[in-house]
C-alpha positions in Angstrom: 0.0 0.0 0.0 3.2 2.3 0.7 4.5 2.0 -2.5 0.7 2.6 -4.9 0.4 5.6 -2.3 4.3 6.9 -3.6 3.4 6.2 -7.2 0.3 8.0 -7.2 2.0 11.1 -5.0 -1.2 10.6 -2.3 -0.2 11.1 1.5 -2.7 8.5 2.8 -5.8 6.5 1.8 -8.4 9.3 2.2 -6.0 11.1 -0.7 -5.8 7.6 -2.2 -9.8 8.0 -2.5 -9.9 11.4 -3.9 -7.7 10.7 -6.4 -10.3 7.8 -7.2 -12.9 10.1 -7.3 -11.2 12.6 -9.7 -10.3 10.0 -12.2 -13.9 8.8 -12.1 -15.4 12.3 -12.2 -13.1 12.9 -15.7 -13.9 9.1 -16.9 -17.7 10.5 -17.1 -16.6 13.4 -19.2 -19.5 15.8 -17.2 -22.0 13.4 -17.9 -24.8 12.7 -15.2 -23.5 10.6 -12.1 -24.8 6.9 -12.0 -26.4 7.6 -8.9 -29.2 9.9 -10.6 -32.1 8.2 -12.4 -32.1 8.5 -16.3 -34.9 11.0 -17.2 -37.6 9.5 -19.4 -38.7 12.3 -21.1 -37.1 15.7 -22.0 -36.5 18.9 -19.7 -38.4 21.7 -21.1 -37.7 25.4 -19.9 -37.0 26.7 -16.4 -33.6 27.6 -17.0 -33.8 30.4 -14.8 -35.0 28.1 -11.9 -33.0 25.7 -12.8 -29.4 27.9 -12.9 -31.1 29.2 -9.6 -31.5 26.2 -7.6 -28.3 24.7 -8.8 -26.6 27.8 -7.6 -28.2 27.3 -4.0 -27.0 23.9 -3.8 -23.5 24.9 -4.4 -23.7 27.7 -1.9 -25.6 25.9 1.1 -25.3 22.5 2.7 -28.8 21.8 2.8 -31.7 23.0 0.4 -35.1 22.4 0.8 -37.1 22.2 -3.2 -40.6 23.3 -1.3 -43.8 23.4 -3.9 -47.0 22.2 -4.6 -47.5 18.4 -5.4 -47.2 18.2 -9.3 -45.8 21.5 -9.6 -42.2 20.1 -11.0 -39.9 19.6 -8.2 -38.5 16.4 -9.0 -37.9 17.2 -12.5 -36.5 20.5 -11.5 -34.3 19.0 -8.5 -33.0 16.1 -11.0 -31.8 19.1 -13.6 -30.2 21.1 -11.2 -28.3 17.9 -9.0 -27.0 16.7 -12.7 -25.8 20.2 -13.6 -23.5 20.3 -10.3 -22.3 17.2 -10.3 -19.2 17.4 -11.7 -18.7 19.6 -8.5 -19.1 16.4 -6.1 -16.2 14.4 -6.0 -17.5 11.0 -4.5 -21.1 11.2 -6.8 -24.7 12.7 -6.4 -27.3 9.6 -5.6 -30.7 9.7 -5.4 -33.7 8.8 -2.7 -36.7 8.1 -3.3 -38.9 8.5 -0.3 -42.5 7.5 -1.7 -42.2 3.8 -0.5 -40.7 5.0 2.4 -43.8 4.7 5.3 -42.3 4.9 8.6 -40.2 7.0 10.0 -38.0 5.0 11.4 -36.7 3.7 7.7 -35.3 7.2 6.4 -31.6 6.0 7.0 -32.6 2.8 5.2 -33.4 4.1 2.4 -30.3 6.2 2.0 -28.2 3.1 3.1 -29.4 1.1 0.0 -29.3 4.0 -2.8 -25.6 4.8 -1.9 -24.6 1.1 -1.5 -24.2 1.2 2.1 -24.1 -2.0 4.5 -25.1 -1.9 8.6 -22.1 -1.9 10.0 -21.1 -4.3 12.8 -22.0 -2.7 16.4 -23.5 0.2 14.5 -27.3 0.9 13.8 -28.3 1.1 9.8 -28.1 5.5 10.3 -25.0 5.5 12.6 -23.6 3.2 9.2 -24.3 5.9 6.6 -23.0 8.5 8.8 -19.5 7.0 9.2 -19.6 5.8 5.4 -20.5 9.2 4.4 -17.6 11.1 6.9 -15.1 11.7 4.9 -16.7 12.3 1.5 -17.7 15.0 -0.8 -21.2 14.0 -2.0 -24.5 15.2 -2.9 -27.3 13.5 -1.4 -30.9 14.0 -3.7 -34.0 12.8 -1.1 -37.3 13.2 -3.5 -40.6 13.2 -1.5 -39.7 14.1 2.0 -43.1 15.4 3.2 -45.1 12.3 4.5 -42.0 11.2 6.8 -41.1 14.6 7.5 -40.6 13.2 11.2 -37.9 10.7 10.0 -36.2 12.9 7.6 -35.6 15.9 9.8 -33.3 14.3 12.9 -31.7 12.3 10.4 -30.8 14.8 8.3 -29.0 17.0 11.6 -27.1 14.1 12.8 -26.1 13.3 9.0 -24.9 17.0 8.2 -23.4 17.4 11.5 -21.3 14.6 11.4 -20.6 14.8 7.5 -19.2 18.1 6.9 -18.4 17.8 3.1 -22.0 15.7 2.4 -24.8 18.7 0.8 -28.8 17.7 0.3 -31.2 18.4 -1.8 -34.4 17.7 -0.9 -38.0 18.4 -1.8 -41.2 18.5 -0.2 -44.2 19.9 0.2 -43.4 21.6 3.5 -40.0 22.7 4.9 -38.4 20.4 7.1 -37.3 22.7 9.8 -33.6 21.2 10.2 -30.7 23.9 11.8 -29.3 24.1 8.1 -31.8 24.3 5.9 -32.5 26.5 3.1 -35.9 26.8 2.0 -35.9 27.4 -1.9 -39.7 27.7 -3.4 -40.7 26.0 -6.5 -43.1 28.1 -8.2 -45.2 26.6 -11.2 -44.4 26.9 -15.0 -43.8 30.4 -16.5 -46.6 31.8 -18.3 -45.2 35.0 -19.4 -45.0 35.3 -23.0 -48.3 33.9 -23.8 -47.5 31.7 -26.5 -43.9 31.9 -26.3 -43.9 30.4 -22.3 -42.0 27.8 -20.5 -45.7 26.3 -19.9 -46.7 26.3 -23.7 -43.6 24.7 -24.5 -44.3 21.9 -22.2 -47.5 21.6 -23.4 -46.0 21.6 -27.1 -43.4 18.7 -26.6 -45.4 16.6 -24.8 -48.0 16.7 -27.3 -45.3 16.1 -29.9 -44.8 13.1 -27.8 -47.8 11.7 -28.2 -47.8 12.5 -31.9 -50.0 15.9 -31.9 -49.3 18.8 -33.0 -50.1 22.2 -32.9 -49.9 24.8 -35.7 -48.3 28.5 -35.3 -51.8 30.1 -35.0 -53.1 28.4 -32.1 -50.2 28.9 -30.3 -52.5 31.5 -28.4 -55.3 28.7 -27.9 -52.7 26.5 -26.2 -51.5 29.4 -23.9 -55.2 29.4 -22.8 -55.0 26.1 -22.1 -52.2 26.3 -20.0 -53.4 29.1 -18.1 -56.4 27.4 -16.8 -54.2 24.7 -14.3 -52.1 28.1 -13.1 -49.2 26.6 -14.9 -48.7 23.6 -12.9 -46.5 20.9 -14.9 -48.6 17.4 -14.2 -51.7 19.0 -15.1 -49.7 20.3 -18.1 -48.0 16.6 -19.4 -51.7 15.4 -18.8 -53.9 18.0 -20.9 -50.8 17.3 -23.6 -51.5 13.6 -23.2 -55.2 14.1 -24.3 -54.9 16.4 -27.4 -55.0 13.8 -30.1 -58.8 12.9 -28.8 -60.0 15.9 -27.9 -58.1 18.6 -29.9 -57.7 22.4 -28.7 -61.4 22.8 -28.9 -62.2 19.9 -26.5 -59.6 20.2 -24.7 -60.6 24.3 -24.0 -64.2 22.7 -23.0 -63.6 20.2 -20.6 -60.6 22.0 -18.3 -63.5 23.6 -16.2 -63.7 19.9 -14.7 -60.0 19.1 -14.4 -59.6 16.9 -11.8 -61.9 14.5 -13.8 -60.2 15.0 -16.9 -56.6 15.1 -16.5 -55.9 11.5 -15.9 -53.0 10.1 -17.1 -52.3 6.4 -18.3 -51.0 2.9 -16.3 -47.3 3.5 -16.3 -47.7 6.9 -14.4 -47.1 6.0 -10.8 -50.0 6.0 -8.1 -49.2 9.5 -7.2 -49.3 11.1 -10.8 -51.6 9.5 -12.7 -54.3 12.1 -12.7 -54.3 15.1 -10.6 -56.9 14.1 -7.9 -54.7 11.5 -6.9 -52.2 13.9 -6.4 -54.2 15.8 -4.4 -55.7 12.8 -2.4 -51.7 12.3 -1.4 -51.3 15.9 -0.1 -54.9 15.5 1.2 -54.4 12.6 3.0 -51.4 14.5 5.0 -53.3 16.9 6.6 -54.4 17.1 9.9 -58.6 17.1 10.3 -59.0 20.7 11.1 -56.6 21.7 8.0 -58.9 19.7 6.2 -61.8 21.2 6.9 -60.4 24.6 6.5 -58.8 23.9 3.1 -62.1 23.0 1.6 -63.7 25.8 2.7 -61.4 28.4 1.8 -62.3 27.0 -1.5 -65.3 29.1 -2.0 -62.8 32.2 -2.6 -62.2 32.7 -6.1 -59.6 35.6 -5.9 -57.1 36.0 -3.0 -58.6 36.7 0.2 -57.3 38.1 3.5 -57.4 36.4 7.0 -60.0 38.3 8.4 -62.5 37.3 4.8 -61.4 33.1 5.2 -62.5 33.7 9.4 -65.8 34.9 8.6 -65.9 32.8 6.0 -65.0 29.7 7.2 -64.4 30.3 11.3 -67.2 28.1 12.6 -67.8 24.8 14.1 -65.9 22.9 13.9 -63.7 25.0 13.2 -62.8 27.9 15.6 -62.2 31.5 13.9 -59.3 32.2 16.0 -57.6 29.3 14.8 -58.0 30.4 10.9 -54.8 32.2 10.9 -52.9 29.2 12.2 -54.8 27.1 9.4 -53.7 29.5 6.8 -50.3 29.2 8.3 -50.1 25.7 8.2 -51.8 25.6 4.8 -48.7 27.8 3.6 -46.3 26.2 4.9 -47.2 22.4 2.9 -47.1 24.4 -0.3 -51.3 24.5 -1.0 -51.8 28.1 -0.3 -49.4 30.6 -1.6 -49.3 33.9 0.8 -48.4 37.0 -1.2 -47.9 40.5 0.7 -50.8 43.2 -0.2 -50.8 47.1 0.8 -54.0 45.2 2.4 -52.2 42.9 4.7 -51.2 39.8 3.3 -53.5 37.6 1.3 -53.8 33.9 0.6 -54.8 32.2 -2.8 -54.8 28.6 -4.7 -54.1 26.9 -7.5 -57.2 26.6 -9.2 -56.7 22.5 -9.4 -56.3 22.9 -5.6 -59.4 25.4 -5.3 -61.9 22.9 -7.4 -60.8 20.2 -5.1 -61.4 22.2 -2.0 -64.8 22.6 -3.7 -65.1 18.9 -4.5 -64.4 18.0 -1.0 -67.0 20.7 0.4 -69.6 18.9 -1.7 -68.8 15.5 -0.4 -68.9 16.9 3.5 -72.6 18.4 2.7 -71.0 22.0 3.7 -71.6 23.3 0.1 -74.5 25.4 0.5 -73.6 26.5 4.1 -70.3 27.8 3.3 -71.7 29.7 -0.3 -74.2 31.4 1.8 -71.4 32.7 4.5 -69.4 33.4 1.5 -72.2 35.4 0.1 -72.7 37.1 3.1 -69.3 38.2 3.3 -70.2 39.4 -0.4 -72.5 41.6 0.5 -70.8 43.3 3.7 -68.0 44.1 1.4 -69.9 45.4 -1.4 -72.2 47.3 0.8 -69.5 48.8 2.7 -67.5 49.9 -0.9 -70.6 51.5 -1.6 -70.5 53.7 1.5 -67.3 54.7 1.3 -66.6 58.3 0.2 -65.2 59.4 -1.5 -65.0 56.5 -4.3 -62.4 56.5 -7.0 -59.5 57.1 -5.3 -56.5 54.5 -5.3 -57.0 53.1 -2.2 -60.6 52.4 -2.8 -60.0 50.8 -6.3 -57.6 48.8 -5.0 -60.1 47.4 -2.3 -62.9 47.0 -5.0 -60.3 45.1 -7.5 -59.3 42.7 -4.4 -63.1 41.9 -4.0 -64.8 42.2 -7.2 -64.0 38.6 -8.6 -65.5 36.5 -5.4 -68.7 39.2 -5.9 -69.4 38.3 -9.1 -68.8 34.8 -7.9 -71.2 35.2 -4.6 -74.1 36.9 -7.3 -73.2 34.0 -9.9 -74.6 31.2 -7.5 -77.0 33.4 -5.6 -79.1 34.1 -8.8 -79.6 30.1 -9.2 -80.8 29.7 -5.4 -84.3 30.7 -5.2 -83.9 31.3 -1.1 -81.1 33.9 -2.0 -82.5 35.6 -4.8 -83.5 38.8 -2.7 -79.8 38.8 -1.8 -78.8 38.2 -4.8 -80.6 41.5 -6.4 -79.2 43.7 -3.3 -76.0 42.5 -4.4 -76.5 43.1 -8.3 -77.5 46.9 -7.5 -74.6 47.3 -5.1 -72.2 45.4 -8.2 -73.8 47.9 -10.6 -73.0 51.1 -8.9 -69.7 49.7 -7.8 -68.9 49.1 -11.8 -70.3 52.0 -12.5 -67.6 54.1 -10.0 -65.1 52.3 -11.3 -65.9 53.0 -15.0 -66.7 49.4 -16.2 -69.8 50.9 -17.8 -70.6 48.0 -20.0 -70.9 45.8 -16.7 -72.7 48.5 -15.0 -75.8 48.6 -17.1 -76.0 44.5 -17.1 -76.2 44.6 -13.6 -79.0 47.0 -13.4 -80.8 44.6 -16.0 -80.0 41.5 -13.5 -80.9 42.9 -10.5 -84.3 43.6 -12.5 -84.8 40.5 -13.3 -84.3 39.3 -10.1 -86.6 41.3 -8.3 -90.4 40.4 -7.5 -91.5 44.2 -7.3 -92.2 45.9 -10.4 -91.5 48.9 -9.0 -87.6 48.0 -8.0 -87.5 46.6 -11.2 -88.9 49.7 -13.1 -86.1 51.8 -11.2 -83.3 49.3 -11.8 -84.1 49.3 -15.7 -84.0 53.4 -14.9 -80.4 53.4 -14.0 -79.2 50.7 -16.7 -80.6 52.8 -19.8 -79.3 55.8 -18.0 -75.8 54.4 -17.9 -76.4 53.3 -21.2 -76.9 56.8 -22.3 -73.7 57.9 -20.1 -71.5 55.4 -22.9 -69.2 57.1 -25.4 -69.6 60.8 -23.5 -67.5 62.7 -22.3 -65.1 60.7 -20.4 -67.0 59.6 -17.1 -65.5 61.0 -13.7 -65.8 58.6 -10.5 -67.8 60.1 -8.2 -70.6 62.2 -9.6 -73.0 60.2 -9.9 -76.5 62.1 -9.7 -79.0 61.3 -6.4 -81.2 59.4 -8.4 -82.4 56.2 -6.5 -82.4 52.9 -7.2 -84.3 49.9 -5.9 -81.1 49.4 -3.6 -81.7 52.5 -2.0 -78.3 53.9 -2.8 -77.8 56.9 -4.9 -76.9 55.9 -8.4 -76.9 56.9 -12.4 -80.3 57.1 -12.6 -82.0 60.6 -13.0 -78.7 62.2 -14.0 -76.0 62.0 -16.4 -72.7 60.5 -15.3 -70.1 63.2 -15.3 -72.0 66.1 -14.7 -74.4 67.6 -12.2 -77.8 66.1 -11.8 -80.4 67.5 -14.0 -83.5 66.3 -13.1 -86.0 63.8 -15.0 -84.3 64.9 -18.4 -81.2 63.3 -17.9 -83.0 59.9 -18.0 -84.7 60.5 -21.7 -81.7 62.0 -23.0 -79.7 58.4 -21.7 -81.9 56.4 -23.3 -81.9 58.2 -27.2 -78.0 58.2 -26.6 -78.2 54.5 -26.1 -80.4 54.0 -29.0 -77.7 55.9 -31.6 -75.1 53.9 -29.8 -76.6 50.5 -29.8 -73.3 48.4 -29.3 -73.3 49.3 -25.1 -70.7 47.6 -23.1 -69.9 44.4 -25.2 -66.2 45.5 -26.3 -66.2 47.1 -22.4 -66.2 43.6 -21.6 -64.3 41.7 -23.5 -61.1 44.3 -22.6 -61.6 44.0 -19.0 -62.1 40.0 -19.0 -63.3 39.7 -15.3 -66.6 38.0 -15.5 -66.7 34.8 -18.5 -70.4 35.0 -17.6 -71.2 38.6 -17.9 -69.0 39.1 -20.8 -70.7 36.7 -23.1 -74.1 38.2 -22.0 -72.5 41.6 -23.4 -72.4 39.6 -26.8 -75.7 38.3 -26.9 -76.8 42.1 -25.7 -75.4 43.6 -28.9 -77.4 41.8 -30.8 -80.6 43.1 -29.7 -79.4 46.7 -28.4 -81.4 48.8 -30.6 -84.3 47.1 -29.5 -83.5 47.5 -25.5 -82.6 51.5 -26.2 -86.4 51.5 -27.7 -87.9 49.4 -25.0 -85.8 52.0 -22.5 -86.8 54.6 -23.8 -90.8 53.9 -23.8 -90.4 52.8 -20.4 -89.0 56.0 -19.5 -91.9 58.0 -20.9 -94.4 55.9 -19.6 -92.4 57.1 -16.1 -92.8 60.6 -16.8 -96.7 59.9 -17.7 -97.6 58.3 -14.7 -95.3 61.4 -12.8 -98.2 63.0 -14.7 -101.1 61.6 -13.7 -101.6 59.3 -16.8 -100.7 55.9 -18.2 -97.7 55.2 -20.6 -98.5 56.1 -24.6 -98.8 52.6 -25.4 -101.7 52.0 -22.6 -99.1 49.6 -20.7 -98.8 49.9 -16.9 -95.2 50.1 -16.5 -95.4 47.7 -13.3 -96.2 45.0 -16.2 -93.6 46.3 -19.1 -90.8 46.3 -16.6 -90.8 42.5 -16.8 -90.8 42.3 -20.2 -87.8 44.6 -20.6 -85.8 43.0 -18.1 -86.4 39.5 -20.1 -85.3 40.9 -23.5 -81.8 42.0 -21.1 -80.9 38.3 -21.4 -79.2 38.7 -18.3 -77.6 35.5 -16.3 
């Protein structure tokens, strides 16, 4: 042994083993280390992530990869540990912890990836310690969260005594070790459009399965991507069923996606169709998580911790401890906390979200937690209403944050006959909100709605009021938040009716004026619409409106007179009560 250590110029056998581990690292000429699987299918895009997480491992001993379940983590974690290799001089092996189920077992499973035998006198983790002493290794543990328990004091005893050993690891939840780096994991890029790291995804794994997709629906496949926020399993799956359902279909059928993207038998248990994936991370929580994940569900936009307490704070589920839900909820990577000038809000991934709802459904809370939501709804939108003055930035930024779950709240509560009066009080609170906020187009629908909801002709005759009034008030002079006439409406809240937006109130005029603007401008909020993109819902009913706007101005505009003739004593020129034409105008609105 003397004499190999002279020729080779190594002091001792630990120099004797890095020369080993040179020659080996230049035999693989920068190829991937034998210790990390063989990828099955390509790497597409997240080079940035990629540089950045490989860049983390060489800086810190141990990094946590902390994301969603199907978000790309192992993928992601396998690129970046074969990039650095060539910086480990005894290899980079992988663990897989998924058949890993107690505990106890963690050290196990690294003993028989790296090759590593119990030791005489020395338990199986007390073996990979003293194996591992000495070298300069990178250690990849896949799917840490379910034996979180196991993995954490393993992992301080291993780093602690293995100064030149790094980990990567990833997981739903950090695993709160002394040397841990957390590094997030955020889902595929959708910048770009058509040009994103989530489009190109979807285009090479369509490829794979012999579809493709031509130049000009590039766009439609961007769409497609945007409906599962980006995230990579839902991706490879909606890919995997383009040659049977083709763009079109496949555009249909994503508003059910946990029952369509499925994937086929060689997908493991875990991945082979997003509602198992979900069942996994589902299965993890503790009961009170549970039952606070699926009813956080019922927000559609981000919401604060204040909106998921009222919301979702009651038995058996204590407000109080919402925040600590939310917390916890956070922390295993299924709500993603983003800092507001509001306070901090919460949101989903909308895979996530239609499981939460899913999962309501099943527990019979459905109805119960709409109808808090809905309250919550109309507290909000009630209370932007009051607030003066409107228009301001503050107050824009408040009606922004809550004008998606309103829609949302009015959207069921038009369909549930024991909500319906609460579902016109909020349509005329929407409509004057919109109408502040200078989405005029969506303004004048929800006059027409909350019409159509209402069982008194009266509230109905005075909802139709504003929405030909604020029909009148499109393509004027540019509207100003804020000055609003006092006309009222069946909400009892001063609104466009009676005056013309813009400008000081002038009296019963300003109504008949509205409605012959409205008839020379017949096409009233359609194209308003369609650029803001809020409401699906409203904005196709702004298509089917333009259709038939002439006819609406006309129908306004008779309604109106026959206001100012019964403010006269008489009856409407065409010998119509307007308590019975009102419901006939609000049908021909075609409002949902």
């Amino acid at each position: 042994m003397s004499s190999l250590l002279r020729k080779l110029g190594a002091s001792d056998r630990r120099g004797l083993a890095q020369l080993a581990a040179d020659w080996s690292r230049a035999a693989r000429g920068g190829r991937v280390a034998p210790g990390l699987p063989a990828p099955v299918t390509s790497f597409v895009g997240r080079a940035r992530e990629r540089a950045a997480l490989a860049e983390a491992v060489t800086a810190h001993r141990q990094v946590s990869a902390v994301g969603p379940g199907g978000v790309g983590k192992t993928r992601l974690a396998l690129a970046a540990a074969a990039e650095v290799a060539s910086d480990f001089a005894d290899g980079v092996w992988f663990v897989d912890r998924v058949p890993v189920t107690d505990p106890a077992m963690v050290g196990a499973a690294v003993a028989g990836a790296v090759g590593i035998g119990e030791q005489q006198g020395r338990g199986v983790d007390e073996s990979v310690i003293v194996a591992l002493a000495d070298r300069h290794a990178l250690l990849v543990l896949d799917n840490c969260e379910h034996v979180r328990d196991g993995v954490a004091p393993f992992l301080e005893r291993l780093l602690a005594g293995c100064p030149r050993v790094t980990v990567l690891a990833t997981s739903r939840a950090r695993l709160m070790v002394p040397f841990e780096r957390v590094h997030p994991i955020p889902p595929l890029s959708l910048a770009g459009d058509s040009d994103s790291d989530a489009v190109a995804l979807f285009l090479d794994r369509a490829a794979a399965v012999g579809a493709t997709v031509a130049p000009e629906q590039r766009d439609q496949a961007a769409e497609i991507c945007r409906g599962p926020d980006g995230v990579a399993l839902a991706i490879e799956l909606a890919a995997a069923r383009l040659p049977t359902l083709g763009l079109d279909g496949l555009a249909n059928v994503l508003s059910d996606q946990l029952r369509l993207l499925t994937g086929g038998a060689r997908a493991t248990d875990r991945h082979r169709s997003v509602r198992a994936m979900l069942d996994w991370s589902h299965a993890l929580l503790e009961p009170a998580d549970r039952t606070l994940l699926r009813r956080i569900a019922v927000f559609v936009a981000p919401f604060t911790v204040d909106a998921a307490g009222q919301v979702a704070g009651f038995a058996p589920l204590e407000p109080a401890a919402v925040m600590d839900g939310l917390a916890r909820l956070a922390e295993q990577s299924l709500l993603t906390a983003t800092p507001s000038a509001g306070g901090t809000r919460y949101r989903t991934v909308e895979t996530i979200r239609q499981y939460g709802v899913e999962q309501l459904t099943h527990a019979g809370e459905l109805v119960d937690v709409r109808s808090r939501h809905l309250g919550w709804c109309l507290a909000t939108a009630t209370e932007l209403v009051r607030i003066t003055p409107p228009g301001t930035g503050g107050w824009r930024a408040t009606f922004d944050a809550a004008a998606d779950d309103i829609r949302a709240a009015l959207h069921w509560a038009a369909d549930e006959p024991d909500h319906r009066a609460d579902a016109c009080g909020l349509a005329l609170s929407l409509a004057q909100l919109t109408f502040t906020r200078n989405l005029v187009g969506e303004a004048q629908q929800r006059y027409e709605q909350a019409a159509s909801l209402t069982g008194d002709p009266a509230a109905a005759e005075s909802a139709l009021r504003s929405a030909a009034a604020v029909a009148g008030s499109h393509g004027r002079r540019r509207f100003r938040p804020g000055r609003a006439g006092n006309g009222r409406t069946g909400g009892g809240r001063a609104g466009p009716a009676g005056s013309r937006p813009g400008r000081p109130d002038r009296g019963s005029a300003g109504p008949e004026r509205g409605a012959r603007r409205a008839h020379r401008c017949p096409v009233l909020g359609g194209r308003h619409l369609r650029h803001h993109g809020r409401d699906p819902s409203a904005s196709r009913a702004a298509r089917r409106r333009a259709g038939d706007a002439r006819q609406r101005a006309r129908a306004g505009e008779r309604a109106f007179r026959g206001g100012r003739d019964l403010r006269r004593g008489g009856r409407p020129g065409g010998g119509t009560p307007v308590g019975r034409a009102a419901p006939r105008l609000a049908a021909t609105g075609r409002t949902g």
